[in-house]
Structures are given as C-alpha cells and as structure tokens.
C-alpha distance (Angstrom), angle and dihedral (degrees) to the residues before:
residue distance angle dihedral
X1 . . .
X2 4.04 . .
X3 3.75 131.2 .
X4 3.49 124.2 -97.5
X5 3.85 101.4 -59.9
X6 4.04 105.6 -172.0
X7 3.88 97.4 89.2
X8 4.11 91.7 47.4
X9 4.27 84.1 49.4
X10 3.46 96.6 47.8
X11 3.87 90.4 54.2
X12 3.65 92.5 44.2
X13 3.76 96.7 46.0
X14 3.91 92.1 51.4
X15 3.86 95.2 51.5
X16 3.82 89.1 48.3
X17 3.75 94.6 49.0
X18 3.79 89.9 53.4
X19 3.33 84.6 49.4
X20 4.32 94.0 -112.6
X21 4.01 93.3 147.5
X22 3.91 98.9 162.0
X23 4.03 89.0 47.9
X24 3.89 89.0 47.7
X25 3.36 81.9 50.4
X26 3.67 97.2 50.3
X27 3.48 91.9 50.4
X28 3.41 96.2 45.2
X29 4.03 82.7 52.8
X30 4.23 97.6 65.9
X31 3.89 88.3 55.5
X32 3.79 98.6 46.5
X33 3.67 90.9 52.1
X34 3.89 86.3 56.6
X35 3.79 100.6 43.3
X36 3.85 131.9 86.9
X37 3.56 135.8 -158.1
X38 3.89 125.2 -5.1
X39 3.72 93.2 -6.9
X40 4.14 90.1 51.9
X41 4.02 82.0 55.0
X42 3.65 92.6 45.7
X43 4.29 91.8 47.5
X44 3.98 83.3 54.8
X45 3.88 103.4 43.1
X46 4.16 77.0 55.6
X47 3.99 94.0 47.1
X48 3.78 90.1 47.1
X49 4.13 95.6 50.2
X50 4.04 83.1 50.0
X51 3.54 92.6 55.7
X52 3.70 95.2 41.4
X53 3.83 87.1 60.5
X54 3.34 102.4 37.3
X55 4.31 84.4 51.6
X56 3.96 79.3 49.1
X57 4.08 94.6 46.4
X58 3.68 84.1 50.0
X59 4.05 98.4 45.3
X60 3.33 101.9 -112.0
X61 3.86 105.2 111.9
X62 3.44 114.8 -110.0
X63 4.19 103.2 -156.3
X64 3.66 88.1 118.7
X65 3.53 100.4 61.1
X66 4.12 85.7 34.3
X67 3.99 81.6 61.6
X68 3.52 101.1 45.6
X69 4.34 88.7 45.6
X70 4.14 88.1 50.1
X71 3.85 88.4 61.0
X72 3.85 99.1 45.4
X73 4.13 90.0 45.4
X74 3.25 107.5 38.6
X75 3.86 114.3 85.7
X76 3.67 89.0 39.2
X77 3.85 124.7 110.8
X78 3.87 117.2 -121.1
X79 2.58 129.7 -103.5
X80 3.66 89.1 29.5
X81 4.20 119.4 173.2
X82 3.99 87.1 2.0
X83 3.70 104.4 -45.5
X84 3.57 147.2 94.0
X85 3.45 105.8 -129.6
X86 4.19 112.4 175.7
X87 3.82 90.9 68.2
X88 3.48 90.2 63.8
X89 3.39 87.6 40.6
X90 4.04 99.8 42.5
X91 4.12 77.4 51.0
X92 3.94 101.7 53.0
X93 4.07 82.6 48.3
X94 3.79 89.5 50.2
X95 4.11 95.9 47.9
X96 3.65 92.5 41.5
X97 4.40 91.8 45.3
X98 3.44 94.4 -121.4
C-alpha cells in the first residue's frame, strides 16, 4: 500500500519531541502530497495536529485544526503505516485542553 514509512517517522517523531511542530509538519507535508487514499488522509490528520500545536505553542488556540485532525484520524487503526498515532493525538488534545 505505502512506501517504506520508518525513515519519514523517525524524522517526524524527533521534530515533535523537541517540540518543532511546523517542521514536523513540513515534513510531514512532502509525503502527503505524494500519497493516495487512506494513507493521504492519515499524512493530513498528522499535518493538521502539527499545526494545531504549533497555533497552540504560538497562543493562538489551535481547536480548529484539533477538529479538523479528529475527523481525518479517527476510524483509522493504530498504529497504522508504522506508527502509533492516538498518543500523539491523546497529547495535542491534552496541550490544547480539549
């Protein structure tokens, strides 16, 4: 279905750890405009929950993006392509006090 997913999750996870949300989301960016299907809705739920904590990092809220990120993920499995998506998720609902 996708291509080999580990080196794009590896980036991705170390930008969000050090907190890096818009480059996460950047990076997360090249492969959604690649994918198809499920895993091109997966790539944006991701981008979205970036953004909403990067709008959060930077005081501006957030919920929207939060919203729009909750309908792309959920319905998926996780993990799903390789990674464990709802603790980053359960997280960006946490920062944001949702």
């Amino acid at each position: 279905m996708a291509r080999e997913a580990t080196p794009l999750w590896e980036a991705v996870r170390s930008l969000w750890e050090a907190g890096r949300y818009f480059e996460a989301h950047e990076v997360l960016e090249g492969a959604w405009r690649e994918a198809q299907g499920e895993e091109k809705r997966f790539l944006q739920g991701l981008i979205l929950l970036a953004a909403a904590l990067h709008q959060g990092k930077l005081g501006r809220g957030g919920m929207r993006n939060l919203k729009k990120a909750e309908g792309k993920l959920l319905g998926l499995p996780s993990p799903f392509l390789g990674l464990d998506w709802r603790p980053l998720w359960r997280e960006a609902r946490r920062r944001l006090g949702a």
